[in-house]
N, C-alpha and C positions, 0 to 999 in steps of 0.2 A: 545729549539730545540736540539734534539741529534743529537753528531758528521756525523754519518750515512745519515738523511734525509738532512743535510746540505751540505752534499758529492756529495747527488743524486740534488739537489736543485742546487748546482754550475756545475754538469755535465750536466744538464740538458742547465743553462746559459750558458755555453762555446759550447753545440753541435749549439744552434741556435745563437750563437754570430758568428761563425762559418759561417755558411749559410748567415745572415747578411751581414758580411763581403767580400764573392765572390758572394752576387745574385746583377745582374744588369737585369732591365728588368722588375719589377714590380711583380706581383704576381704569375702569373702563371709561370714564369722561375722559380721562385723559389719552386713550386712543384716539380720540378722534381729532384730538391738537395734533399728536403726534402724527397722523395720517396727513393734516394739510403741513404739515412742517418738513416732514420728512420727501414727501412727497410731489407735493404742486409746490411750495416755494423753495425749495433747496435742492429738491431734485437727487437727492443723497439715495434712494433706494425705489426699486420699481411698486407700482400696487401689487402686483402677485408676490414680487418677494416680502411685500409688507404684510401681507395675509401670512405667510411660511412664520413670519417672526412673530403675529399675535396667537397662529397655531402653538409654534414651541415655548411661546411664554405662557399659555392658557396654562403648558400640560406639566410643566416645571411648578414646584412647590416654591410660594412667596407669590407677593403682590404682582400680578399682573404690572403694573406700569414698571414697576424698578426690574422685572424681569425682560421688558419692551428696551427700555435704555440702555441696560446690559448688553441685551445681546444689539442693538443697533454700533453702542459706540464699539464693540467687540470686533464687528463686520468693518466700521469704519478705520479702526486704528487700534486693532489687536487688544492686548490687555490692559494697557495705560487708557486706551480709551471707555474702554468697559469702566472702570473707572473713573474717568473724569466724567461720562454720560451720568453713571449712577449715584455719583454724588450731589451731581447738576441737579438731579430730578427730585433729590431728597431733602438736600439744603435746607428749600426755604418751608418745608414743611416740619421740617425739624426746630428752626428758629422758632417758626408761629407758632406749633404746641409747647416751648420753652418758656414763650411769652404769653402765651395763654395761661398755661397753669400756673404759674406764679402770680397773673393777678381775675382768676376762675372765678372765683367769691363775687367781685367786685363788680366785675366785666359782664357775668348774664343779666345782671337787673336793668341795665339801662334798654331804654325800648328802642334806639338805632339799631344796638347789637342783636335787639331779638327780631326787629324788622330785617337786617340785612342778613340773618341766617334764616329766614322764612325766603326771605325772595332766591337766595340760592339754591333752595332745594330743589325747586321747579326748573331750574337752569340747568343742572345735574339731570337731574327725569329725565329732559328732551338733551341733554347729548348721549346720554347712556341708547335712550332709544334711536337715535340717529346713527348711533353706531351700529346698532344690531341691524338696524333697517340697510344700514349701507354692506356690514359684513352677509347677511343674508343675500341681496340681492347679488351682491360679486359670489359669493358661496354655491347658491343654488342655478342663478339665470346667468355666469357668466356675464352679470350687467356691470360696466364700470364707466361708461359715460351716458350722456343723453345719443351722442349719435352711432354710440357703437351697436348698438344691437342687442339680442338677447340669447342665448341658447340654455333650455332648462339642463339643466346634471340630474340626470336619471338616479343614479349612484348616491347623489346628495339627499334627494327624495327619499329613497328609500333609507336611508340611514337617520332620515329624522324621522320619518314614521314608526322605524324601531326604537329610538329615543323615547319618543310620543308615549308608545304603546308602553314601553316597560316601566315610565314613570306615573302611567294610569295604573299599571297595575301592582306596584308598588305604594302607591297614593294609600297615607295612612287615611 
């Protein structure tokens, strides 16, 4: 392997070892790192093709995020990168529940720990919800800046209104 693709291969594990590291919140919070990361600072992939990749990781069995990473480092640098992305993203969640349940007992009684998992949870809320708000508005109105404009998707409309509808009428 030359020095180059080894270079892209570690920057690649360090941008999602990165994300890893401050997503709390499961998969969908961590869309929304991965959208300004991928996106506005790196410039690694366009917003439409970034909607394509949370389309085919929605529809793909497994976690949303580690299916985001996959297929990201996939598009960037084939299969070694699929790899080095979805390790990046799993790593430091992997250490934390290692370290976690090994001292579980000890760890929920103190009131920092149970103050700093309260204030995360609200943190999670509004990026999960920030995200649906930003994939809704690129999904349905074509919106993806302040000065681009808007066009509604007729087609998208209607396909949530049958969504809508069948899970009204499926509603136990």
């Amino acid at each position: 392997m030359n020095k180059e693709k080894a270079k892209g291969l570690l920057n690649l594990f360090l941008c999602m070892l990165k994300i890893g590291v401050v997503a709390f919140g499961g998969g969908y919070a961590i869309v929304a790192l991965l959208e300004t990361e991928l996106i506005t600072r790196r410039k690694w992939v366009t917003h439409d093709d970034f909607m394509d990749m949370v389309g085919i990781a929605e529809s793909t069995p497994g976690p949303i995020a580690i299916n985001l990473a996959t297929y990201v480092g996939f598009k960037k640098k084939g299969f070694f990168g699929s790899l080095a992305a979805t390790l990046g993203v799993v790593l430091p969640s992997f250490i934390i529940i290692l370290l976690i349940s090994a001292l579980i007992r000890n760890f929920l009684k103190y009131k920092g720990v149970q103050a700093f998992l309260g204030g995360v949870r609200p943190c999670v809320v509004a990026l999960i919800l920030a995200t649906a708000v930003t994939m809704a508005a690129s999904t349905l109105l074509s919106f993806t800046t302040l000065t681009g404009g808007f066009a509604p998707d007729v087609r998208g409309f209607i396909i949530l209104a049958i969504l809508v509808a069948v899970a009204l009428v499926f509603k136990k």
